[in-house]
C-alpha positions in Angstrom: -20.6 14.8 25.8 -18.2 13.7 23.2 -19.6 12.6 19.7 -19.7 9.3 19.2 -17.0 8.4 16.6 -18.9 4.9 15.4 -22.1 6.9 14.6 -19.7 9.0 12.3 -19.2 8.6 8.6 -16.4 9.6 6.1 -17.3 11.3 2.6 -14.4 11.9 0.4 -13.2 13.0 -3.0 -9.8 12.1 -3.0 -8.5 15.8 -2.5 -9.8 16.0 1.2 -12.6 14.6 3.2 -15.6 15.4 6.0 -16.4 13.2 9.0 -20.4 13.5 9.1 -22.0 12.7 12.9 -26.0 12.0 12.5 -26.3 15.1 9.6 -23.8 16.9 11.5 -20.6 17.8 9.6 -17.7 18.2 12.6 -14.3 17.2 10.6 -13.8 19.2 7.1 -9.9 20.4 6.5 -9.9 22.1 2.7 -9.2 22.4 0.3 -6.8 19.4 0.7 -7.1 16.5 3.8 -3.8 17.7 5.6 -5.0 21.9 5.3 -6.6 23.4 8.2 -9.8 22.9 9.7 -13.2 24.9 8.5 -15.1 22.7 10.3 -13.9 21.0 14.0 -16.8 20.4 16.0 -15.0 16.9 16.3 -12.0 18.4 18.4 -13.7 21.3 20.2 -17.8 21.3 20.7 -17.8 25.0 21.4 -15.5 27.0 18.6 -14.1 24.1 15.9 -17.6 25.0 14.1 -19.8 22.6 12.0 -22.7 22.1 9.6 -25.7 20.3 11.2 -29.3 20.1 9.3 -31.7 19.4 12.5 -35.3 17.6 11.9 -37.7 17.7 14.6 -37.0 13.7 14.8 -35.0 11.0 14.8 -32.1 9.4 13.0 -33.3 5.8 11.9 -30.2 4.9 9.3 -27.1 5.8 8.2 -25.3 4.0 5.5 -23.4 4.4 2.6 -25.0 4.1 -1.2 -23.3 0.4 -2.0 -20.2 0.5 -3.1 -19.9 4.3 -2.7 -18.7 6.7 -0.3 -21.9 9.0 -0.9 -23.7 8.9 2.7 -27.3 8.4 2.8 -29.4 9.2 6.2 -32.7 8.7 6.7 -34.8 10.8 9.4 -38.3 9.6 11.0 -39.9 13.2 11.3 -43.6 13.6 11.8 -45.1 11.5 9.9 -43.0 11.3 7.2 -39.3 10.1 6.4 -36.6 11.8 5.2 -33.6 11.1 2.8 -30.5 12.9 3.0 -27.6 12.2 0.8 -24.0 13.9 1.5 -21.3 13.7 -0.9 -18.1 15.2 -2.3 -17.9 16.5 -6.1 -14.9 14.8 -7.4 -13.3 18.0 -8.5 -14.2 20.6 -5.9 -13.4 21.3 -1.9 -17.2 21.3 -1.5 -19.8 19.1 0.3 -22.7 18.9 -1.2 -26.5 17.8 0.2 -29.3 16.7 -1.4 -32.4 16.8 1.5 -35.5 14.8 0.1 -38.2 15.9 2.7 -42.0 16.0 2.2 -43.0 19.5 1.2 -44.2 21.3 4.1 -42.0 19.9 6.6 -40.1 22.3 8.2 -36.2 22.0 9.3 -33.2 24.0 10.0 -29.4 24.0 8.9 -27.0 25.8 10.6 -23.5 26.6 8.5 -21.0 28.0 11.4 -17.5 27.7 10.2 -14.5 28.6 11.9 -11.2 28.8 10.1 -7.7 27.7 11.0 -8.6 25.0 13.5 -11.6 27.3 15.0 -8.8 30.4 15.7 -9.9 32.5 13.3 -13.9 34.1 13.2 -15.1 34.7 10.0 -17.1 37.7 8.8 -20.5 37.0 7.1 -21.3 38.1 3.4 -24.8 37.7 2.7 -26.1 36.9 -0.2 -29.9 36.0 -2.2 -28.9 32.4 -2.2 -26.7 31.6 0.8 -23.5 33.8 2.6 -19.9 34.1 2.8 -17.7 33.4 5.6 -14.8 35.0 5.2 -10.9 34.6 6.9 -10.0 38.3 7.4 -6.8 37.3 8.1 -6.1 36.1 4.1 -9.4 36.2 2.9 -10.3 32.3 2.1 -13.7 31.8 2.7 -16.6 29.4 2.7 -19.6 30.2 1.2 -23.1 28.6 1.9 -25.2 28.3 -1.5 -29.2 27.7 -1.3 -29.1 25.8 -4.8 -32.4 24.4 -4.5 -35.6 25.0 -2.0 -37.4 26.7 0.2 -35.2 28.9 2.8 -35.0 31.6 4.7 -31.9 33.1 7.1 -32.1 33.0 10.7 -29.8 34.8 13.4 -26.6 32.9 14.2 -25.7 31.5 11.1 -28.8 29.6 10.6 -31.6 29.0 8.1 -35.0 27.4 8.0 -36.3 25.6 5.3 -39.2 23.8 3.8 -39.3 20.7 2.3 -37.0 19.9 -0.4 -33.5 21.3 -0.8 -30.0 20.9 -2.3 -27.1 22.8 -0.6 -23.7 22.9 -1.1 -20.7 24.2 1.3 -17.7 25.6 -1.0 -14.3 26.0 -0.1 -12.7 29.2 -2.1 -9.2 31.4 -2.2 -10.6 34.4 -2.0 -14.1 36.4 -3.0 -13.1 36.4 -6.5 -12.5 32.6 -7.0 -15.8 32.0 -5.4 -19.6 30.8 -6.8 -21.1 33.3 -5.2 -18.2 36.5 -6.0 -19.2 35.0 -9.7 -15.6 34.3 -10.6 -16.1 30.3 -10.8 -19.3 28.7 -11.9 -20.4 25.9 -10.1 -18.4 22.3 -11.8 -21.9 20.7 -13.1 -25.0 22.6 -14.0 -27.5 20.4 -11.4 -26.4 19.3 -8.1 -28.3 15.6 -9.7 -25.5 15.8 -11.8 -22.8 16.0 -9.3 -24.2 12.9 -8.1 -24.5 10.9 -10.7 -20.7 11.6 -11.5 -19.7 10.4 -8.2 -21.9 7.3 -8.1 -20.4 6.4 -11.9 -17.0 6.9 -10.7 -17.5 4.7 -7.9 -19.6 2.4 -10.3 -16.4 1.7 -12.3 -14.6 0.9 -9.3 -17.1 -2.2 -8.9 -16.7 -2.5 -5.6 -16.9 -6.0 -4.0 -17.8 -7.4 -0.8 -21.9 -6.4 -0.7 -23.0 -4.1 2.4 -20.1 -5.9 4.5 -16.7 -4.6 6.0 -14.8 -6.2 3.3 -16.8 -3.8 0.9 -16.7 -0.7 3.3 -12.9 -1.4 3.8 -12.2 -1.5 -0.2 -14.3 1.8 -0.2 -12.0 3.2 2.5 -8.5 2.6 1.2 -9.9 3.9 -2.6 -10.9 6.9 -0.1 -7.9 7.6 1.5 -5.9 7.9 -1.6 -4.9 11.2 -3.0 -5.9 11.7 -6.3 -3.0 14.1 -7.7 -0.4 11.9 -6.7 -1.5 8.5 -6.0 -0.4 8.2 -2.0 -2.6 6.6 0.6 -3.3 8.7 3.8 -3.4 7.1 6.7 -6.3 8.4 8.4 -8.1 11.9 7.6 -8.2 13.2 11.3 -6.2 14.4 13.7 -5.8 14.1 17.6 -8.1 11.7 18.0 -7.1 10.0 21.6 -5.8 6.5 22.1 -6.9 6.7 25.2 -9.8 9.8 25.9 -9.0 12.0 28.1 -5.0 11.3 28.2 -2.2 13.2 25.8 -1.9 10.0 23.5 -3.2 12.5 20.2 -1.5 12.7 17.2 -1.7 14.1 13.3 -2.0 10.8 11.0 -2.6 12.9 7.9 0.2 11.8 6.2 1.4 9.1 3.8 3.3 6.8 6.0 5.6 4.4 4.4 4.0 1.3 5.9 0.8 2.1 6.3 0.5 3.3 2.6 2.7 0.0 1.7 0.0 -2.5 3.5 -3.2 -0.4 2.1 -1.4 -0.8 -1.5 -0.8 -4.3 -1.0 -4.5 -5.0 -0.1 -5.8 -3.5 -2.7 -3.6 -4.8 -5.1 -4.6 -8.6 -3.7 -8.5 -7.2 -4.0 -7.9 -6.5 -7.5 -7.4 -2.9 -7.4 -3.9 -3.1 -9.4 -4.7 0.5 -11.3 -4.6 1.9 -7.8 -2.0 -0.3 -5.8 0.4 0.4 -8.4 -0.5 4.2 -8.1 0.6 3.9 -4.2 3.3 2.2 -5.3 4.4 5.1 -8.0 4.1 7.7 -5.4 6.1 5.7 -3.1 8.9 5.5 -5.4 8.6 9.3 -5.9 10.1 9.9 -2.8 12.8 7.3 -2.4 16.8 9.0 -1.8 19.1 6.9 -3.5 22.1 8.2 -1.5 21.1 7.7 2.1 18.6 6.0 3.6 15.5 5.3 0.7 12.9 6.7 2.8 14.8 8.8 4.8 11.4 10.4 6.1 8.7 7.5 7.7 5.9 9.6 6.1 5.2 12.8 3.8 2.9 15.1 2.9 0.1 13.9 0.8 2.2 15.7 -2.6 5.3 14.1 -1.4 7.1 17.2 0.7 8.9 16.6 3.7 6.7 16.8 6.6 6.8 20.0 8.9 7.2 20.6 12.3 5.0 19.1 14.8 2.7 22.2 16.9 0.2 21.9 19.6 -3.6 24.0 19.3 -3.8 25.1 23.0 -7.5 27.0 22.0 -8.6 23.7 21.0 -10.2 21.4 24.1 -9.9 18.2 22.3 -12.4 15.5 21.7 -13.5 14.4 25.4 -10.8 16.7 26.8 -8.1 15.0 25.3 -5.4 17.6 25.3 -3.0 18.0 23.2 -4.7 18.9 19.9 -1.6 18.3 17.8 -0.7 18.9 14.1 1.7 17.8 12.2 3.9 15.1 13.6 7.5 14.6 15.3 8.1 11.3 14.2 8.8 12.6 11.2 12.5 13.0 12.4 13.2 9.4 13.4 15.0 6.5 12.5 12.8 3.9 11.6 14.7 0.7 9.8 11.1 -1.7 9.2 9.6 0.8 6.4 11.7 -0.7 3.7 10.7 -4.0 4.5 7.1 -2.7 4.2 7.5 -1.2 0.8 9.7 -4.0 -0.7 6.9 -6.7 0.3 4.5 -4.6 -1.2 6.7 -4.2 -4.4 7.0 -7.8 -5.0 3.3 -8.1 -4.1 3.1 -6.6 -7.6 5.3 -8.1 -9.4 4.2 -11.6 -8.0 0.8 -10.3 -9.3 1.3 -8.8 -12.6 4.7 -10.4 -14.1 5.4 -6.5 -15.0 9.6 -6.8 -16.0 9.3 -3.0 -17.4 8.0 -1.7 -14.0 10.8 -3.7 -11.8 13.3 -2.7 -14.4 12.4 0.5 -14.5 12.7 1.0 -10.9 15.8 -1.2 -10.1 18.2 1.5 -9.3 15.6 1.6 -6.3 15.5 -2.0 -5.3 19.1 -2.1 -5.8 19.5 1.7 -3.5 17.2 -0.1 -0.9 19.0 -3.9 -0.7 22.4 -1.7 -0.1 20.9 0.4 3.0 19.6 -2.5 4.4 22.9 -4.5 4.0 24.9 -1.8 5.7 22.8 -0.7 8.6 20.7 -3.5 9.7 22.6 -3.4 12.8 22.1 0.1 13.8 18.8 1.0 17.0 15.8 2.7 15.7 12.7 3.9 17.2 10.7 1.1 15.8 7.3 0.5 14.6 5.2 2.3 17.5 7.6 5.4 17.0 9.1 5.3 20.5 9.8 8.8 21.4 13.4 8.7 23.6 16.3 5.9 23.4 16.5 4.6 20.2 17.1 0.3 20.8 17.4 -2.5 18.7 13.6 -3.5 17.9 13.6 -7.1 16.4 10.4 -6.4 14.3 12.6 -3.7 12.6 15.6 -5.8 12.2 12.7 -8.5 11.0 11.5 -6.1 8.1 15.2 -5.4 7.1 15.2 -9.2 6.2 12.0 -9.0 4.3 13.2 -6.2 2.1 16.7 -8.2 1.4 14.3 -11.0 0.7 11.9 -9.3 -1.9 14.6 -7.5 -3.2 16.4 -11.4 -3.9 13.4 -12.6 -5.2 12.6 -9.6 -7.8 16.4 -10.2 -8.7 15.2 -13.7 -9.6 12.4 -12.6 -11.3 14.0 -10.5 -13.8 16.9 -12.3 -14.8 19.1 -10.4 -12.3 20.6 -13.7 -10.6 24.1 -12.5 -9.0 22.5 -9.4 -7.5 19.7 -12.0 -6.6 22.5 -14.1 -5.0 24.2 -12.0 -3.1 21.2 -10.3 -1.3 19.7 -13.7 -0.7 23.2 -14.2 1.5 22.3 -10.9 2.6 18.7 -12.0 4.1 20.7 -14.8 5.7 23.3 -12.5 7.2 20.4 -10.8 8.8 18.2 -13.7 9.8 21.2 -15.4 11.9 22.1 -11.8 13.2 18.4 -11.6 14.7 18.2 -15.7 16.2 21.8 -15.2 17.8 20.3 -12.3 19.9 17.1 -14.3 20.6 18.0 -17.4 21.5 14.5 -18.7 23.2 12.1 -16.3 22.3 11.2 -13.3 20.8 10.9 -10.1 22.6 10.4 -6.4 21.7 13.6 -5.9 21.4 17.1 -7.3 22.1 18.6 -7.7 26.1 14.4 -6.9 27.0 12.0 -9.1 28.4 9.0 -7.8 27.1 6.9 -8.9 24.4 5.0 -6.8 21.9 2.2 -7.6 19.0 4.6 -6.5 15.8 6.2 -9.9 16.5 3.6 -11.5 14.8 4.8 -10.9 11.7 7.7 -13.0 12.1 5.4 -16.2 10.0 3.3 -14.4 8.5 6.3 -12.9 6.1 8.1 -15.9 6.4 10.9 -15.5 9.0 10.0 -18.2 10.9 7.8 -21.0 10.8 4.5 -21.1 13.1 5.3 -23.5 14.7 9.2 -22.8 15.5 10.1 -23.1 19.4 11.3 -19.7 19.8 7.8 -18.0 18.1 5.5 -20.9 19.9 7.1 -19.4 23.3 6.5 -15.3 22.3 3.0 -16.2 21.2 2.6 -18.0 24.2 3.2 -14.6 26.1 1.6 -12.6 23.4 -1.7 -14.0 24.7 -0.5 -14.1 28.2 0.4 -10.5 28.7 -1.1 -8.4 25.1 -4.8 -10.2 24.9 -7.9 -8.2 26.2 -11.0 -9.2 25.2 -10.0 -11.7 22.5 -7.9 -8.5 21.1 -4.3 -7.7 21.1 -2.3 -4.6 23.0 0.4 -3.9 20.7 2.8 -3.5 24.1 1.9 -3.0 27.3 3.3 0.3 27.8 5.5 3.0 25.8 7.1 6.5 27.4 4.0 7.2 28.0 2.3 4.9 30.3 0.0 1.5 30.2 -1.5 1.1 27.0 -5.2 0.4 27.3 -7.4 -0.6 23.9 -6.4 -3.1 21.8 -5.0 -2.1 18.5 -7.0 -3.5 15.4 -4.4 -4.4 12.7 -2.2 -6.7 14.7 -5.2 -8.4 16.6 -6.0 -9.2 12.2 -2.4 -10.4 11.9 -3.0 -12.6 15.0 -6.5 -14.2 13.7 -3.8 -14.6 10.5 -1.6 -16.7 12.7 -4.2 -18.8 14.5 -5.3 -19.5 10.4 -1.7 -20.8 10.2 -2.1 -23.3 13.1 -4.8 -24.6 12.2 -6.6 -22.2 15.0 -9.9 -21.4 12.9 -12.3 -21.2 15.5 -10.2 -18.6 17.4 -8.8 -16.4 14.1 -12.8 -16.5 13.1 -13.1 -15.3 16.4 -10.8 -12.0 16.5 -12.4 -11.5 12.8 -16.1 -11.4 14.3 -15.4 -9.6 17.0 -14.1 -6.6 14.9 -16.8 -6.6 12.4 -19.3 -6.5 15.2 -17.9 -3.2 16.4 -17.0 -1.5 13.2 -19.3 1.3 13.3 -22.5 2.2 11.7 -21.4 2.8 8.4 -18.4 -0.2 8.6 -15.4 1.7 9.9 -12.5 1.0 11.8 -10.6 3.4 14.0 -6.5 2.7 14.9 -7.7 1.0 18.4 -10.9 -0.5 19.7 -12.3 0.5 23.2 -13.9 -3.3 23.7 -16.0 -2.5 26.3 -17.8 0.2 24.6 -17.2 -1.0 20.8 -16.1 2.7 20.1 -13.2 3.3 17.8 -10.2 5.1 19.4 -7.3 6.5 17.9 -7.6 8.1 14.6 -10.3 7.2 12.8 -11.0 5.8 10.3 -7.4 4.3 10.0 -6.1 2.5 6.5 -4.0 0.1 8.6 -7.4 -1.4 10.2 -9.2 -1.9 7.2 -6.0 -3.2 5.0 -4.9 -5.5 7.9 -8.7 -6.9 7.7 -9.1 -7.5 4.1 -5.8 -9.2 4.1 -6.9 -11.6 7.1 -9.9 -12.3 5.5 -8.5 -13.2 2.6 -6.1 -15.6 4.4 -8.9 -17.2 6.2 -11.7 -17.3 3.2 -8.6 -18.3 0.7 -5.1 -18.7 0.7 -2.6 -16.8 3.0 -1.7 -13.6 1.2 0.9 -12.4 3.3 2.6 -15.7 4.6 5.7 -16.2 2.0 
């Protein structure tokens, strides 16, 4: 049986993170998020190995600290509770637990890693405190430490223990770099003080929202951002299905243009400036002036081009969903919206902060990116969803081309720039009346087609069109016709690769967003209510929604879900963020 992903939590320190299932830690790539697996229970039950800590009871919470990404469990064993608190030091590829048990309970832990993905078997080291598990093929390792408490090995990589304890599971190079090979002493003195590091550094952060999604969401995004260079993953898992049990699997540890564009923009409009501007910075790291800006639709989390994309054949894949992929092929497409994406986001900043310097700073990049988009708005692309095959002329890309002319006009304006703001503001409207002559009635997926699909409800809420404009009244009209399941939206209704089945998250928010617009409160509440009900147990959001079961598909948890919510809530509880 498959774990459940919405009884799964995310801990994180900004280098790399661990998906934790009721005390059982099945996702941990180190030392960074996009490395290879030590721990893949997640993807492959029998070899991707994990680190469980088993009462002889039952799970009665999970939840995160407030505010915080430090997980707190409690267990109902005997007849006492337990309290167990899994975190991530902020400057170490380590997990570390704190159990809180009465003192003569007993309990076991079982450490069982398995490098590369589960390829590789490590050999044990033991030690007085803990073991070694070590890669022969390179010799990286992860070592087991008894810090604190009462334990005692078992056969198969397991140990039992009484009462309290405090653990930690270390990521290290080799031997020599390791706690236990004594060439690196542990970062703080007490495992209490690791803790209390992490909860002030997410105490400064003074996360809002209380115990809701809005506050889980915030918590996510800060999450999902990589602390040496200031880029926003997109998710920290891989081949998590779409659909379970089909070949819809792919790598989303990346920083993808739009997706890091959106997350900065929402956290920007939450307040978060320090760290939208950050995503912004990195963003602007990778920009080529002399072709396409972004001539890559996502990098690697220190701003390399992405690699190839491979398949793990000795992998089963969660629920049998086959292939386990990493890496990613889209990496080689054409895709015309990002711009759009990232200019919004820029003048999201600006519009915030006023900041002149920054702009000016980066104009040779507003100006690079108005010029691309003035000469090849016109060419096909394989659009938002990535469409692996014919490359066509998607209108939500040729839509995102205008909001980038647009921004980049209105930054223009803002700085005192005004015939550069002129003559991309012509630009816009070059584009704008290139995209209405090829729709003429409605809008569809893309030009000469029939079909409709969910990125087309962007068109108002950037300001293309107005709500209530003929040719959008008659695609929403088929948007809920053909894309609505369960109050959600399909973001098409199929691709190369069949029927799409579960409802994708972030443009069901930008539909709520739209209903707002209309007047339609009762139905965006709706949409809103239905996806906070079925965020999981901790408040997260995967890519997709299964809405019969309330499970999260895709991968999971996804920054698109959680920005796209903040910013609908925001447009629903206040004023439109996104609408121009």
């Amino acid at each position: 049986m498959s774990i459940k992903l919405s009884r799964t939590a995310l801990i994180s320190n900004m280098m790399t993170s661990a998906l934790i299932a009721d005390l059982d830690v099945v996702w941990f790539p180190a030392p960074r998020l996009d490395s290879p697996s030590v721990f893949a229970r997640l993807l492959d039950e029998e070899r991707g190995g994990h680190w469980g800590i088993a009462f002889d009871g039952e799970v009665v919470s999970t939840r995160y600290v407030a505010g915080t990404n430090v997980l707190e469990t409690r267990v109902r064993a005997g007849e006492g509770e337990v309290r167990v608190l899994d975190f991530m030091p902020i400057g170490m590829p380590a997990i570390m637990r704190i159990v809180e048990a009465p003192s003569g309970l007993a309990y076991e832990t079982v450490f069982d890693p398995a490098m590369r993905y589960g390829l590789v078997k490590p050999y044990r080291l033991d030690s007085k405190n803990g073991a070694q598990f070590v890669n022969p093929l390179n010799k990286e390792l992860m070592e087991f430490i008894v810090l604190e408490g009462n334990c005692s090995p078992l056969g198969g990589n397991a140990w039992r223990c009484r009462g309290p304890a405090k653990f930690i599971g270390h990521y290290a190079r080799s031997v020599g770099n390791s706690i236990l090979g004594g060439g690196k002493s542990i970062v703080y003195s007490m495992l209490g003080e690791a803790l209390d590091k992490v909860l002030e550094f997410w105490r400064v952060k003074e996360v809002k929202g209380g115990a809701g999604l809005r506050s889980s969401s915030i918590v996510l995004l800060l999450s999902m951002i990589h602390r040496s260079t200031g880029g926003i993953a997109a998710s920290p898992t891989t081949s998590l299905p779409e659909i379970v049990g089909e070949s819809r699997n792919w790598d989303y540890r990346f920083i993808w243009v739009r997706d890091s564009s959106l997350a900065a923009k929402a956290l920007m409009q939450e307040g978060y400036l320090v760290d939208g501007r950050g995503a912004m910075n990195f963003l602007l790291s990778v920009v080529e002036p002399t072709a396409k800006p972004f001539d890559h639709p996502f990098y690697g989390v220190d701003g390399s081009p992405p690699g190839d994309e491979e398949e793990l054949p000795w992998l089963a894949g969660y629920g049998g969903s086959r292939p386990v992929r990493v890496g990613n092929a889209a990496s080689t497409q054409l895709q015309l919206d990002v711009e759009g994406w990232f200019m919004d986001a820029l003048h999201t900043y600006y519009s915030l902060t006023g900041d002149d310097v920054y702009i000016r700073n980066y104009w040779w990049v507003v100006e690079a990116t108005a010029e691309w988009c003035s000469k090849s708005y016109a060419l096909p692309d394989a659009g938002m969803w990535e469409e692996r095959g014919e490359a066509r002329h998607y209108t939500h890309s040729k839509v995102m081309m205008w909001v980038a002319l647009d921004r980049a006009a209105k930054l223009a304006s803002g700085v005192g720039f005004r015939e550069e703001g002129d003559e991309w503001r012509g630009r816009a409207g070059e584009v704008r009346q290139y995209v209405l002559a090829n729709q003429p009635r409605m809008f569809t997926k893309y030009f000469g087609s029939s079909e409709v699909d969910s990125a087309l409800l962007v068109l108002p809420l950037y300001g293309f069109v107005d709500p209530r404009d003929e040719r959008f009244a008659a695609t929403l009209n088929a948007i809920e016709r053909e894309l609505i399941r369960n109050g959600l939206v399909l973001r098409y209704s199929k691709d190369f690769l069949g029927s799409a089945r579960h409802p994708f998250l972030l443009t069901s928010e930008w539909l709520a967003m739209v209903y707002s617009m209309l007047g339609r409160r009762a139905e965006a509440e709706a949409i809103l209510g239905r996806i906070e009900r079925c965020s999981s147990t901790v408040g997260l959001l995967g890519e997709h929604l299964d809405v019969d079961s309330c499970e999260p598909r895709g991968n999971y948890p996804h920054i698109f879900s959680h920005a796209g919510y903040l910013l609908a809530r925001e447009a629903l509880d206040g004023s439109p963020i996104i609408a121009n």
